[in-house]
C-alpha positions as CSV (number, residue, x, y, z in Angstrom):
1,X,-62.0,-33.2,-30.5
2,X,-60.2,-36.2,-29.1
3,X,-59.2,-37.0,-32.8
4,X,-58.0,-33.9,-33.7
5,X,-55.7,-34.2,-29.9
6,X,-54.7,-37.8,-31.3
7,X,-53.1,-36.6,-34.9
8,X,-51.6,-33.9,-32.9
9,X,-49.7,-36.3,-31.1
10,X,-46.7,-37.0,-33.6
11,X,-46.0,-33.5,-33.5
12,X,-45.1,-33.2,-29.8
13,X,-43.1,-36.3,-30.0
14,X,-41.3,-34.9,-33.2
15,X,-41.1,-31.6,-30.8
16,X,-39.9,-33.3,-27.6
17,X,-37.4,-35.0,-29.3
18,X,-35.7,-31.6,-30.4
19,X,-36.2,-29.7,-27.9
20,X,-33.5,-28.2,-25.5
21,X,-33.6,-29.7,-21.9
22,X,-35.3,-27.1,-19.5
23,X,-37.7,-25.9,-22.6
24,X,-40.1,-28.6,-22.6
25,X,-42.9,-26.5,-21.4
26,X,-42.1,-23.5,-23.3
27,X,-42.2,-25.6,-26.6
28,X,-45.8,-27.2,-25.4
29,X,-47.2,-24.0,-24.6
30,X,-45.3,-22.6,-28.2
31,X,-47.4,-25.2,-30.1
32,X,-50.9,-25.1,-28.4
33,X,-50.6,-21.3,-29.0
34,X,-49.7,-22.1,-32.7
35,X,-52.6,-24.9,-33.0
36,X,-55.2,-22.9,-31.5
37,X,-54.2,-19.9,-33.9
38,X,-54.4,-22.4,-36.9
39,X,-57.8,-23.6,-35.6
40,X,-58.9,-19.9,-35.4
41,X,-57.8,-18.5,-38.9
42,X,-59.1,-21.5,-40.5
43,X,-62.6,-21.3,-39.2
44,X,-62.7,-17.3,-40.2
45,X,-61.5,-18.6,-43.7
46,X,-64.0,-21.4,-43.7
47,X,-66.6,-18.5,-42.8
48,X,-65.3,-16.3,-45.2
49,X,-65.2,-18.6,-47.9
50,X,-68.5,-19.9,-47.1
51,X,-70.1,-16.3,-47.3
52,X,-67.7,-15.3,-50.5
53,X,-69.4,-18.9,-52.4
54,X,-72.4,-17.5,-51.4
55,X,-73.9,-20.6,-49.3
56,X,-76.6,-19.9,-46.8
57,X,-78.9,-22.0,-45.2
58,X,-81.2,-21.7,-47.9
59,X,-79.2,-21.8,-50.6
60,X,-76.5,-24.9,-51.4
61,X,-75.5,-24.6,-54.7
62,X,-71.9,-24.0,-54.4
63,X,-71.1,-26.7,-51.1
64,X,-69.7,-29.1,-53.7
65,X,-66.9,-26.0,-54.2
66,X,-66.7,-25.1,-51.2
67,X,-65.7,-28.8,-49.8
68,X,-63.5,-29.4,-52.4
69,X,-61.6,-26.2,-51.8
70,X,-61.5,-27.2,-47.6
71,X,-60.4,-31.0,-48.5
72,X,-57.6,-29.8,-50.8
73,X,-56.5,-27.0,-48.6
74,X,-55.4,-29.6,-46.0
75,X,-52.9,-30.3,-48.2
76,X,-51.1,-27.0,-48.9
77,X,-48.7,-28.1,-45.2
78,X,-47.1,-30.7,-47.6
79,X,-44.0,-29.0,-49.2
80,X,-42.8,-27.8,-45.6
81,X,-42.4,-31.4,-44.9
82,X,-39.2,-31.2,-46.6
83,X,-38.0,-28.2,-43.7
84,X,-38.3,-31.2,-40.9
85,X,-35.2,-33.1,-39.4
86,X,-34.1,-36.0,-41.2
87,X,-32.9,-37.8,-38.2
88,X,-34.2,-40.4,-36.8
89,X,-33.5,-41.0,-33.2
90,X,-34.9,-44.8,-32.7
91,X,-32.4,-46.0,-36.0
92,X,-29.9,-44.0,-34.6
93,X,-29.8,-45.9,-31.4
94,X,-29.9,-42.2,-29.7
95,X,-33.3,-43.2,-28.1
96,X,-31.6,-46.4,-25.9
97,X,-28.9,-44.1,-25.2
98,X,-31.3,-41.9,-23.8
99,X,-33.2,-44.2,-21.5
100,X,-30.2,-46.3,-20.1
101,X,-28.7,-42.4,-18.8
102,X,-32.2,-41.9,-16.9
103,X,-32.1,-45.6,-15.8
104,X,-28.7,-45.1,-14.5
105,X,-29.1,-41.2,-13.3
106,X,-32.5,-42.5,-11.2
């Protein structure tokens, strides 16, 4: 559990650092609804799969498949990578920006 909330983590940074002021906790709640929807679908695949491969407790002879298939379905996410903003707000010199208006709004 507290891995899974750590490799969440670039995500909300990438997500804060679009967002529109005033929407910070819409966006938040937008993703954990997203998340925990992912998490859900993925264990009734897993389930369905498992029953579909025909593995019970008794019976093992297709979990070599079966992990395979889990491990390399991880990796269907990667062409939407290319969908994701290109800039990059630290090179940019945006981020500073950023902090010296709170520094000087505070």
């Amino acid at each position: 559990m507290i891995l899974s909330q750590a490799s969440f983590m670039p995500v909300l940074v990438l997500a804060a650092r679009h967002c529109l002021e005033g929407m910070e906790a819409t966006l938040f709640a937008a993703l954990m609804s997203v998340s925990n929807g992912g998490s859900v679908v993925g264990a009734l695949f897993g389930a369905g799969l498992t029953q579909l491969l025909g593995i019970t407790r008794d019976r093992y002879d297709n979990l070599a498949l079966l992990l395979i298939i889990c491990n390399l379905s991880s990796l269907l996410p990667l062409p939407l990578l290319r969908h994701l903003p290109n800039d990059n707000p630290i090179a940019n010199g945006k981020l500073k920006e950023d902090v010296d208006t709170e520094l000087k709004s505070s």
